[in-house]
C-alpha positions in Angstrom: 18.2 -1.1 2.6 16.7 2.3 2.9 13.1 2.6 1.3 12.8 6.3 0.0 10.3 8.5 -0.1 8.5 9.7 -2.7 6.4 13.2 -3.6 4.0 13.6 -6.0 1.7 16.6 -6.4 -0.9 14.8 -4.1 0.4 12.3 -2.5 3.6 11.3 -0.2 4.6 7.5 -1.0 6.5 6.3 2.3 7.9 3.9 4.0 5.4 1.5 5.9 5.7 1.5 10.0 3.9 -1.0 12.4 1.6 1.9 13.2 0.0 2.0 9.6 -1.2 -2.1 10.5 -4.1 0.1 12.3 -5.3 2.8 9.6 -4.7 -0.2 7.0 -7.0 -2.7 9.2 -9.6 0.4 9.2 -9.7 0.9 5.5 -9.7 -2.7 4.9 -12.6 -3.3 6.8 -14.8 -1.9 3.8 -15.7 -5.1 2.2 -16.0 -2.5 -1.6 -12.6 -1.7 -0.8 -11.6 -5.6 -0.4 -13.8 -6.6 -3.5 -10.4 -6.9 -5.9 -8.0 -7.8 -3.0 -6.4 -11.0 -2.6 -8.9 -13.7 -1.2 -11.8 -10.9 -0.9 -11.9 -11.7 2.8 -12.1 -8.5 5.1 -8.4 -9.1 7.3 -8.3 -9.1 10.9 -6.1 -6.7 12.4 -3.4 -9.5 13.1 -3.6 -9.9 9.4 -3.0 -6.3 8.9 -0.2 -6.4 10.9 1.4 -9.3 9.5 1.4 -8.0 5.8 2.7 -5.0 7.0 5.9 -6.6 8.4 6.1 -8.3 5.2 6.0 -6.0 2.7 8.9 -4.0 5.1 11.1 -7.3 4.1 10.0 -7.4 1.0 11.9 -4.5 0.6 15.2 -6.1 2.2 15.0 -9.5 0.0 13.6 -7.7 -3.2 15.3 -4.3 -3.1 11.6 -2.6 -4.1 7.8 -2.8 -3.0 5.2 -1.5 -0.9 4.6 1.9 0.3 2.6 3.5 2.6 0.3 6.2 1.0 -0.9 9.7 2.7 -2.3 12.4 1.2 0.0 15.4 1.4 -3.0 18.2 1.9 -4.9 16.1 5.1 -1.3 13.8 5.6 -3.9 11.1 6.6 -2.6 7.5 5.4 -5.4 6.8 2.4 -3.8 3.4 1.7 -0.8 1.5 0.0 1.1 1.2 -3.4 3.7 -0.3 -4.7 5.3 -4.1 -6.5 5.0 -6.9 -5.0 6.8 -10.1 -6.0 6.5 -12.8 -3.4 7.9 -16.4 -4.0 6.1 -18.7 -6.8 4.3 -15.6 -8.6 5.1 -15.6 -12.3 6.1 -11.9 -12.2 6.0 -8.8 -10.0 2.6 -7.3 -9.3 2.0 -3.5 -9.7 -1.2 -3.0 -6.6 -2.9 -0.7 -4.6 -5.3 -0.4 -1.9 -7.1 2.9 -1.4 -10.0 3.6 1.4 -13.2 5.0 -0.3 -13.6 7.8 0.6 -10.7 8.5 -1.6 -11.5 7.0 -4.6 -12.4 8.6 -7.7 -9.8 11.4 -7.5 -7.1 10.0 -9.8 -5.0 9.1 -6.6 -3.8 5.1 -7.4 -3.0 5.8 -10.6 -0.6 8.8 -9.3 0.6 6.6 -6.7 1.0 3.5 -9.0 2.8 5.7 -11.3 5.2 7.1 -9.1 5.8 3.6 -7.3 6.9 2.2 -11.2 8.8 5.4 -12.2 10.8 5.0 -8.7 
């Protein structure tokens, strides 16, 4: 399957590459950024790379899910978006992960709302 690529005003919503394992380990390293994530525990860069590769086949076994986030203006990755729906969950989850310094700017709701209007 071909993930698309999406355009908002602000924000580009891609697909993820290996490469963005890196920036993501960077912004996850912010333990106020990890605060609502997952287990809370700041991810190694190993783990970074790992989630990466799966939401990428999420997207083959689910037909939707993660994407990679940049801001269009800077085109620096700012974080991810997208459904997630891995096996045993109860019913798909709509998340986001954005690095502070981005916060506060309306950008996860912009990129959750494209991500559910895809």
């Amino acid at each position: 399957m071909e993930i698309p690529t999406l355009e908002t005003h602000r924000l580009t919503l891609r697909p993820l590459v290996d490469t963005d394992a890196a920036a993501l380990f960077e912004l996850s390293q912010d333990p106020e950024v990890m605060r609502f994530i997952g287990d809370r525990h700041i991810p190694s860069m190993e783990d970074c790379w790992r989630a990466v590769a799966a939401w990428i086949g999420h997207w083959q076994l689910r037909g939707y899910g993660v994407f990679a986030v940049d801001e269009r203006e800077s085109g620096r990755f700012i974080g991810r978006a997208g459904l997630w729906y891995p096996h045993g969950w109860p019913a798909p989850e709509l998340g986001y992960m954005l690095g502070r310094a981005w916060w506060g700017r309306g950008y996860a709701t912009e990129a959750a709302g494209a991500a559910l209007d895809w």
